[in-house]
BALUM-153803 format. One line per field, with one value per residue (C-alpha): residue number from 1; residue in one letter; x, y, z. Coordinates in Angstrom, 3 decimals. Example, Ala and Ser with C-alpha at 12.3 -4.5 7.8 and 13.67 -1.06 7.14 Angstrom:
<senus>
resi (1,2)
resn (A,S)
xx (12.300,13.670)
yy (-4.500,-1.060)
zz (7.800,7.140)
</senus>
This chain:
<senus>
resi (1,2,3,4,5,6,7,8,9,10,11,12,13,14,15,16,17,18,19,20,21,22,23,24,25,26,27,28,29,30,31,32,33,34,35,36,37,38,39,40,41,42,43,44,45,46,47,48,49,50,51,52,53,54,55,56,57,58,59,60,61,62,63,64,65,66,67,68,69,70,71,72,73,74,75,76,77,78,79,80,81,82,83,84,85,86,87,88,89,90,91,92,93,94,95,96,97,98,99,100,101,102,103,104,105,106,107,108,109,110,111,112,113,114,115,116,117,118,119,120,121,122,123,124,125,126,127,128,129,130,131,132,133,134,135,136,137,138,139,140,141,142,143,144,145,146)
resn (X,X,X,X,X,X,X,X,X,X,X,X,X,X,X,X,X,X,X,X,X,X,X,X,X,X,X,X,X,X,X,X,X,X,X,X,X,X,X,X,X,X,X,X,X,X,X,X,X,X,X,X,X,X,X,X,X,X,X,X,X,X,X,X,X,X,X,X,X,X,X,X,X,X,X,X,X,X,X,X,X,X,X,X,X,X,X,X,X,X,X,X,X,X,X,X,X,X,X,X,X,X,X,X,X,X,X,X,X,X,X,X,X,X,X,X,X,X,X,X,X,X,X,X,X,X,X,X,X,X,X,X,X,X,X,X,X,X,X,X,X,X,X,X,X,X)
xx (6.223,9.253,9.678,13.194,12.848,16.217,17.043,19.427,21.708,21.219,23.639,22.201,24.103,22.595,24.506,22.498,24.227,23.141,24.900,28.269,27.128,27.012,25.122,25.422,23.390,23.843,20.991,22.179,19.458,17.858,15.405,13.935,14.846,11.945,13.022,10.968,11.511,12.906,12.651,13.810,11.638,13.743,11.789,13.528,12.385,13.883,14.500,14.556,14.765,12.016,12.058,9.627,9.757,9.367,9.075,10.705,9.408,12.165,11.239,13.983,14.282,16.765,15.263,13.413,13.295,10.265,10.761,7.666,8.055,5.649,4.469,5.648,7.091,4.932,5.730,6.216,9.448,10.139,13.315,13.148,16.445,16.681,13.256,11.034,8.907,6.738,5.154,4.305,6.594,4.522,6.382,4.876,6.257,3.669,2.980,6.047,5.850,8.929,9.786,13.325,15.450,16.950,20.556,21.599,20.344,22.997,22.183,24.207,21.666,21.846,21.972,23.001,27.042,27.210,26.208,24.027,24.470,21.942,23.347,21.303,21.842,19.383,18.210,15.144,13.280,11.125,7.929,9.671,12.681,16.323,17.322,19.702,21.690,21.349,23.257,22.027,23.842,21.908,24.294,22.410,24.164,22.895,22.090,25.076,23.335,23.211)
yy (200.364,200.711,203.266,203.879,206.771,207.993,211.210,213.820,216.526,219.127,222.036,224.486,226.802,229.988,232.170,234.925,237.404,240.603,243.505,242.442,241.857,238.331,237.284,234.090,232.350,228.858,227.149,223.705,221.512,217.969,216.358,212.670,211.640,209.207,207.196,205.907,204.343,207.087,209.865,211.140,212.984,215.281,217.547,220.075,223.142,226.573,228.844,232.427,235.808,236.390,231.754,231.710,228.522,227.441,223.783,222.731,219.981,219.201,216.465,215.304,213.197,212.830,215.152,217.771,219.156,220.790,223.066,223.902,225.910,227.138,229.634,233.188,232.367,230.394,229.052,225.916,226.654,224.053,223.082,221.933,221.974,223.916,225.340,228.330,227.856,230.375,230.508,232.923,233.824,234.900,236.528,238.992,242.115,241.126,238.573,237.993,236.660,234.511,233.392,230.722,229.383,226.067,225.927,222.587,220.132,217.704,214.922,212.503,210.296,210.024,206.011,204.455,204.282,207.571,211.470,213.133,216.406,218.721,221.258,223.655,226.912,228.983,232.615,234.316,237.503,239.251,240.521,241.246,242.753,242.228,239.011,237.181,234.593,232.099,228.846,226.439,224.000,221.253,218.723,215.647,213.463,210.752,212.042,211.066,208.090,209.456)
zz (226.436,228.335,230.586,232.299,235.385,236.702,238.979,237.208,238.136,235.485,234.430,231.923,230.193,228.228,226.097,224.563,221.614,221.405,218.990,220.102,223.791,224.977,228.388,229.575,232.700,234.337,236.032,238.505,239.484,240.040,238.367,236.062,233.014,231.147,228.443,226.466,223.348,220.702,222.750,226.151,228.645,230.835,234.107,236.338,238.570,238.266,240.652,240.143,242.048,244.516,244.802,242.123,240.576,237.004,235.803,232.620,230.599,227.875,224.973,223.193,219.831,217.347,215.343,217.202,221.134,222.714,225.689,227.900,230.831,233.076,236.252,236.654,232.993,230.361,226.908,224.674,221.893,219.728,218.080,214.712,212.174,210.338,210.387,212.019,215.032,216.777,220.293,222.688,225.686,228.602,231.631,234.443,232.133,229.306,226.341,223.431,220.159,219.579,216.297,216.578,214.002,214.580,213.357,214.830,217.567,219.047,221.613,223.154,225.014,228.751,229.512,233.111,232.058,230.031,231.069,228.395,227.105,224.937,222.791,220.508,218.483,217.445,216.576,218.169,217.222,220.080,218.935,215.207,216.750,215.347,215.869,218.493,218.531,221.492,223.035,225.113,226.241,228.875,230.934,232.429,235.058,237.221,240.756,243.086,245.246,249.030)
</senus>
């Protein structure tokens, strides 16, 4: 097994719809890519309010991407296309049932010459609420040598 380590700048972009309102956040950070065979293995921290920190563990095939993130925020969505997935989202404010519909998954692979970018849209419901439609859109470039 060959396993390929390289640091990352990561840009993500979230665009969440909501009746007619759209929010949209952008994360920056650093992190490793793995690759590993047929499927790439992609870990960040995330900083939010307060510096609490969450770690992201994104798995990435051609097929399918798992997204596990954990501390002050816990849960493990999976991306399947065209399918339905459920997991619980836990956050300080109390424990959500998320149900997500993949519409599509695109990845262009990260590789030494080429920057990789992560793009999936999806719908989530909230503990059977009305559902919204969400973006996310992950940019992966290698970490400028110092």
């Amino acid at each position: 097994m060959d396993l390929q380590q390289t640091p990352v700048a990561i840009e993500l972009h979230m665009s969440i719809r909501d009746d007619g309102q759209i929010e949209r956040t952008t994360t920056n950070a650093t992190g490793t890519i793995y690759k590993k065979n047929n499927f790439d293995v992609l870990t960040f921290n995330e900083q939010l309010e307060d510096n609490v920190i969450i770690k992201n563990l994104y798995t990435i095939q051609a097929e399918k991407v798992s997204v596990k993130r954990s501390g002050a925020i816990s849960m493990h969505q999976q991306f399947h296309q065209n399918q339905i997935t459920e997991n619980v989202y836990k956050h300080p404010h109390g424990n959500f049932h998320m149900e997500t519909f993949t519409d599509q998954i695109n990845y262009e692979a990260f590789d030494q010459t080429n920057s990789g970018k992560l793009s999936i849209t999806y719908t989530v419901k909230l503990n059977g609420q009305a559902e919204r439609e969400h973006e996310l859109i992950l940019s992966i470039k290698e970490e400028n040598p110092q």
